[in-house]
N, C-alpha and C positions, 0 to 999 in steps of 0.2 A: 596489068591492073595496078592502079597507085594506092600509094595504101590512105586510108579514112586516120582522121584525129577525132581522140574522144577523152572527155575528162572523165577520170577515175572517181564516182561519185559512192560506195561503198566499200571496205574492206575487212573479210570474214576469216580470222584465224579458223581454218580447220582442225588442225590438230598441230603439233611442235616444226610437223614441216611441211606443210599444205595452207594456201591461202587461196580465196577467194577475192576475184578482182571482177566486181558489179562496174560496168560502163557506161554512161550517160550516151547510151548510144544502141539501137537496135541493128537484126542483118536479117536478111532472107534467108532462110537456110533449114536447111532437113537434120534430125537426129544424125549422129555420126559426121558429120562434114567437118573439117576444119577452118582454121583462120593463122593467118601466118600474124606473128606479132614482132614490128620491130622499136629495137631500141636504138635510136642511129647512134654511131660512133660504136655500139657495141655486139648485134647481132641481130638475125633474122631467125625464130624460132616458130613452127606449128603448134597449136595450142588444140585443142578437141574445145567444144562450143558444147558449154552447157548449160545455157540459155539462149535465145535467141531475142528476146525480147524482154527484159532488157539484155545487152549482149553480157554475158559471163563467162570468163576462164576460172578452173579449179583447177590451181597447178602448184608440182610438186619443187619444191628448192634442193636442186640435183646437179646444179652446174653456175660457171659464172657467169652466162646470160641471167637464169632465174635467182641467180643471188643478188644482183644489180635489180630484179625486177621486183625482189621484195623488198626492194628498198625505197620504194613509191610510195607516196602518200597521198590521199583524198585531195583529189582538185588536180592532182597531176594528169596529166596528159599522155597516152598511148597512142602509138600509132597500128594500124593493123590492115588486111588485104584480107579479102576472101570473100564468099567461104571459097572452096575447093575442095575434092576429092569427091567421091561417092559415098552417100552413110548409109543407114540402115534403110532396106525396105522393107516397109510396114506394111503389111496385108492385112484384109478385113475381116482379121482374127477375133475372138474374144479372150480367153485365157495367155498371157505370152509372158514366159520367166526370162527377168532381167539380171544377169549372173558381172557383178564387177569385184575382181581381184584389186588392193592397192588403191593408190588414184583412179584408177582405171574405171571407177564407178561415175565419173566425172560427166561423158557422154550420156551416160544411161539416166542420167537427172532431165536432159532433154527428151530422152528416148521416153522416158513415164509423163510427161505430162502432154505431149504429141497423142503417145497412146492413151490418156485420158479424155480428149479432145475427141478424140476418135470411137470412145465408147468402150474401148478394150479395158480389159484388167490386167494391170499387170503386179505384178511379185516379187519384187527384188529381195537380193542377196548380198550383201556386202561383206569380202573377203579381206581380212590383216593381219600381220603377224600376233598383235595386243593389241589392247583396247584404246591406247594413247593412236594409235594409226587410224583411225575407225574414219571416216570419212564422209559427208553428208547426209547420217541416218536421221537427223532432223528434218532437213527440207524432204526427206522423201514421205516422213511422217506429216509432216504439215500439208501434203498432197493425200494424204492418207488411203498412201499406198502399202500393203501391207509387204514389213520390212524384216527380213533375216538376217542375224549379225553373227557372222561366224570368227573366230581368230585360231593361230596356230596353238595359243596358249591358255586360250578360257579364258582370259580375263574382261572378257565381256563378248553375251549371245553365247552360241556354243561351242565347243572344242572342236577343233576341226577345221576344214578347208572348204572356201565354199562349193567346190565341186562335191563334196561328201554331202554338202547341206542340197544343194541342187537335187543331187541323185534322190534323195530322201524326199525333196517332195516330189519331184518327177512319177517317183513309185505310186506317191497317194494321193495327184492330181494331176488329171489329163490337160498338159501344156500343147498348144496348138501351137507355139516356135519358143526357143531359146534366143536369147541377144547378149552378147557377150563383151567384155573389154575386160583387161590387165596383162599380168606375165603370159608370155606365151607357149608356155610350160601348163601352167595351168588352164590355158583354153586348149592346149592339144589332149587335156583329159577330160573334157570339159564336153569336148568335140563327140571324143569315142564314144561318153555315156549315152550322148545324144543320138549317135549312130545303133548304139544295139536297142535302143527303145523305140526307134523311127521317128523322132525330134526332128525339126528342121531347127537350123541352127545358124545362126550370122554374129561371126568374129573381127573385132576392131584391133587391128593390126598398129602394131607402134615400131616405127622403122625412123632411123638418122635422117630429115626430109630436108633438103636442102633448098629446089628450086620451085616443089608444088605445083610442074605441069611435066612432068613425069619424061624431062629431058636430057639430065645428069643423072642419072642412073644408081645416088646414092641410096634411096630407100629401097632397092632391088631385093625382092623374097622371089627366089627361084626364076623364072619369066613375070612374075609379077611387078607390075611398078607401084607401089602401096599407096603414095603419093596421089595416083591419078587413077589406076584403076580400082584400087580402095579406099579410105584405109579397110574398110570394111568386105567381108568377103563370105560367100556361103559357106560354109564347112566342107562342102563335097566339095567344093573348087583347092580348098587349100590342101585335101588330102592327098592328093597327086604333086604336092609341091613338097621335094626334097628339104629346101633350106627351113620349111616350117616347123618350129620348134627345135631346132635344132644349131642354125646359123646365123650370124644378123652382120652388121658391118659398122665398122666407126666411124666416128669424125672424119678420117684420112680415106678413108672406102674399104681397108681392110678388111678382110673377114674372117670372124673367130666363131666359136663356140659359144651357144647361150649359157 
C-alpha cells in the first residue's frame, strides 16, 4: 500500500505531552484500526485513528519519531498508509462502557461517536496519573457523552484508577460490552472484572508494529500478531495468552518484562 499525503490543517495541544494532528484528509476505516504514519528520512510509526473523517491522530511525544512529529506545523504535510489491523466490533448493543487508560483513550474518541451513529450509548472513563495527563474529556463532552475522570492522585474527577471507576458503575448499570485501550496492566484487571460480572469485553493492544501485515513478527503477543490479527482482541481470546500482561518486545525484538 503507498502511503497518501495530507496537509496538517489543525493542531490541538492535549495536555504537556499529547498533541492532536487534525488532517485535511479523510479514510475508510472502523473504530480501533490503525494508520502507519511516515516521516521520510526519519521513521515509519502506527498511530490508532481517532477520527476518521476528518482523519485524526492523538499521539503521545514518547520517542524521536514523535519528537520530530511534534515539530510540525499547520500546512505541513504528512504522509500516511492504512488503515490496517482489526478494531472493535460493535454489535447492536445499547448500553457499552468505553474504559481508556493514558493516551489510550485516543481510539475510543472514534469508538463513541460510531456508537452514536449507531444509536448506542456509551460511557466513558478516562484513566491518568493527574489532571495535567487527562486527555480529550472535552471532545467526548462536546459529543455529549457522558464522561468519567478518574486520576491516581485526585487532582481531578476521582481518586482512583479507572478500572476502580468502571467496576463502580458496572455494579449500578447493566453494560451490554466493555471497550478498552491503554497500559496493559490495567486492561488485564480491567479484563477479570469483566469476566466475574459476565461483561463481554474488547481490548486494544499496543505492541512495537513495525511492518502492519503481520510478517516480521515484531508486535508478537504470544501466537498473536497484534499488527494483523488485532490490535484489538476479545478478552476470552487474550486470556489463554501467556505474554498478556506480562511480556512485550522492543525496538531490537527483545523480550522483557512489562
Amino acid at each position: 500500500m503507498l502511503p497518501r499525503t495530507a496537509r496538517i490543517r489543525e493542531l490541538i495541544n492535549e495536555s504537556p505531552r499529547v498533541k492532536t494532528f487534525v488532517l485535511d484528509a479523510r479514510i475508510i476505516a472502523k473504530p480501533g484500526q490503525y494508520a502507519m504514519v511516515w516521516i521520510p528520512g526519519v521513521d515509519e510509526k502506527p498511530m490508532s485513528i481517532s477520527r476518521a473523517d476528518p482523519l485524526t491522530f492523538t499521539v503521545a511525544n514518547r520517542g524521536p519519531f514523535t519528537e520530530r512529529l511534534f515539530g510540525f506545523k499547520i500546512g505541513d504535510n504528512l504522509y500516511f498508509r492504512g488503515p490496517f489491523g482489526n478494531g472493535f466490533v460493535i454489535r447492536a448493543v445499547k448500553n457499552v462502557l468505553l474504559v481508556g487508560g493514558g493516551y489510550g483513550v485516543a481510539p475510543l474518541r472514534f469508538l463513541a461517536e460510531t456508537a452514536l451513529q449507531k444509536r448506542m450509548v456509551p460511557t466513558v472513563v478516562i484513566g491518568a496519573r493527574t489532571a495535567s495527563d487527562v486527555v480529550l474529556e472535552e471532545a467526548f463532552k462536546e459529543l455529549k457523552v457522558k464522561t468519567f475522570v478518574a486520576t491516581d492522585d485526585g487532582t481531578a474527577g476521582i481518586k482512583g484508577s479507572c478500572v476502580d471507576v468502571a467496576c463502580s458503575l458496572m455494579d449500578k448499570e447493566k453494560f451490554n460490552a466493555v471497550y478498552s485501550c491503554g497500559p496493559e496492566k490495567m486492561m488485564v484487571a480491567l479484563a477479570a472484572e469483566c469476566g466475574k460480572r459476565g461483561v463481554k469485553c474488547q481490548l486494544s493492544l499496543e505492541r512495537f508494529i513495525k511492518c502492519g501485515i503481520g510478517v516480521c513478527g515484531q508486535c508478537a503477543c504470544g501466537g498473536l500478531r497484534v499488527c494483523h490479527d488485532g490490535p484489538v482482541f476479545d478478552s476470552r481470546v487474550l486470556k489463554g495468552v501467556d505474554d498478556f500482561g506480562k511480556r512485550t518486545r522492543d525496538a531490537s525484538g527483545v523480550a522483557h518484562d512489562l
